[in-house]
MARMARNU-945123 format. One record per residue (C-alpha): residue in three letters; x, y, z; residue number from 1. Coordinates in nm, 2 decimals. Each point is the difference from the previous one (the first is absolute). Example, Ala and Ser with C-alpha at 12.3 -4.5 7.8 and 13.67 -1.06 7.14 Angstrom:
BEGIN
torse aa = ALA&xx = 1.23&yy = -0.45&zz = 0.78&i = 1
torse aa = SER&xx = 0.14&yy = 0.34&zz = -0.07&i = 2
END
This chain:
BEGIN
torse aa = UNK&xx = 4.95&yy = -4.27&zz = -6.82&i = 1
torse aa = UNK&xx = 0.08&yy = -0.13&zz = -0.33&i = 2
torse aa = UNK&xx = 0.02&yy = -0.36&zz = -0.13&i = 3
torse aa = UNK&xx = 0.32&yy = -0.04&zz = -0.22&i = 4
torse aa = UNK&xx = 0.04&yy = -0.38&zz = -0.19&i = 5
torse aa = UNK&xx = 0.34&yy = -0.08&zz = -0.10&i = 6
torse aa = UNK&xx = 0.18&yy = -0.33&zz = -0.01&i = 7
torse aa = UNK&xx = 0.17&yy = -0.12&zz = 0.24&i = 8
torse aa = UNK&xx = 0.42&yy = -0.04&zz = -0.03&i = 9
torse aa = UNK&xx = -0.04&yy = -0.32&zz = 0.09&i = 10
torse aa = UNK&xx = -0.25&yy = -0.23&zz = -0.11&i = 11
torse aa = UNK&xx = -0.10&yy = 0.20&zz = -0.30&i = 12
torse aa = UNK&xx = -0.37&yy = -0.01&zz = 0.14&i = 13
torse aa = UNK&xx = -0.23&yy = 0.30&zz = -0.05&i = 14
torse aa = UNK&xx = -0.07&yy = 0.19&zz = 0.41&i = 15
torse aa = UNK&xx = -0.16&yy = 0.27&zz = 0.09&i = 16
torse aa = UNK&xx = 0.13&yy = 0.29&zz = 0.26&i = 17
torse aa = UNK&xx = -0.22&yy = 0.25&zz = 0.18&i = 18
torse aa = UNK&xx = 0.20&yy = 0.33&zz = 0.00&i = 19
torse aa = UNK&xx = -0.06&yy = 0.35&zz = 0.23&i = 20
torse aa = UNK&xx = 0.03&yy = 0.22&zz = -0.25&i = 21
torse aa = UNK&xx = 0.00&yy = 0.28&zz = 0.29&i = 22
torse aa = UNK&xx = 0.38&yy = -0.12&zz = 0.01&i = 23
torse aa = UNK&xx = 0.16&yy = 0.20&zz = -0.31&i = 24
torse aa = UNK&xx = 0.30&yy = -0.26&zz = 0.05&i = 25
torse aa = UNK&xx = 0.04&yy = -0.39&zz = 0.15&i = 26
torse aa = UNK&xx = 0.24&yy = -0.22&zz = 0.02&i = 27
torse aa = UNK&xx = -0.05&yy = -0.31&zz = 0.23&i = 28
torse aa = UNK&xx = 0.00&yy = -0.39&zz = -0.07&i = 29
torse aa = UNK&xx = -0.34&yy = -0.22&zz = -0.04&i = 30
torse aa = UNK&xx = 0.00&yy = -0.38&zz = -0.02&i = 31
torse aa = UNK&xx = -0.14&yy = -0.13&zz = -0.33&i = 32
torse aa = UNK&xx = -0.32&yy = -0.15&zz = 0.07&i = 33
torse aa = UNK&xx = 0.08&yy = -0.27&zz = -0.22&i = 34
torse aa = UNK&xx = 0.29&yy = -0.13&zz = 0.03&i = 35
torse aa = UNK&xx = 0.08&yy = 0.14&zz = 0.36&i = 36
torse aa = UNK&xx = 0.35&yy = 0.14&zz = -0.13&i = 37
torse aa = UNK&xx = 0.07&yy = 0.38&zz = 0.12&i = 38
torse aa = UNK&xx = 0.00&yy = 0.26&zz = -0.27&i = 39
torse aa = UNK&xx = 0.17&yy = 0.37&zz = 0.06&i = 40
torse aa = UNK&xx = -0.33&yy = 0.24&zz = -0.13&i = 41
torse aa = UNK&xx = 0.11&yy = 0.36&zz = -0.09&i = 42
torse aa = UNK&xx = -0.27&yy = 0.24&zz = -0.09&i = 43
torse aa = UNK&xx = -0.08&yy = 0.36&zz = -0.09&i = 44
torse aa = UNK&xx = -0.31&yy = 0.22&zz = -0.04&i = 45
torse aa = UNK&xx = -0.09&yy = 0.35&zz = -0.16&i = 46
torse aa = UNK&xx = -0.37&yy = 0.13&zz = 0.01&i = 47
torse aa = UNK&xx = -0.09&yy = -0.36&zz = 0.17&i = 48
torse aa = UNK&xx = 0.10&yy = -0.18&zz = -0.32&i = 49
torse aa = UNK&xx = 0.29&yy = -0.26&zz = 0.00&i = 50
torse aa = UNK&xx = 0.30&yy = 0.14&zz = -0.19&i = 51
torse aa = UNK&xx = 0.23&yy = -0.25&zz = 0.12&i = 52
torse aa = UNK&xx = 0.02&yy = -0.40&zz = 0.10&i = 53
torse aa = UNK&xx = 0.26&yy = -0.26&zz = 0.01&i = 54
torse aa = UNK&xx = -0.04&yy = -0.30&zz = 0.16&i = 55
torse aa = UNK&xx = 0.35&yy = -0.17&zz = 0.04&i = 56
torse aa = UNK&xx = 0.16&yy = -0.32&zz = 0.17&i = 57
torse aa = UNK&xx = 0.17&yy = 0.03&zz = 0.29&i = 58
torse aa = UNK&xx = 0.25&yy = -0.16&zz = -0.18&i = 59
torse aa = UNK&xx = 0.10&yy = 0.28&zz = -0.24&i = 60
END
């Protein structure tokens, strides 16, 4: 597992994600601890490093 910060789409507020980097891609939607608002996560990893992350609105 990995911990990824990135702000939130949202609020603007600094939150932390743990990520399994055993899963080379992810897509899947986590509610901002914060503000409570549902953000669309997209990831990808190579060699168990994050290569890829966007953290978008629902509303895009």
């Amino acid at each position: 597992m990995k911990e990824h910060f990135f702000q939130c789409p949202y609020c603007c507020e600094t939150i932390s994600m743990l990520l399994d980097s055993s899963q080379l891609e992810q897509e899947y939607i986590e509610d901002c601890e914060v503000c409570c608002n549902p953000i669309q996560i997209k990831a990808k990893f190579e060699n168990l490093e994050i290569v890829i992350f966007k953290a978008n609105s629902l509303e895009q």
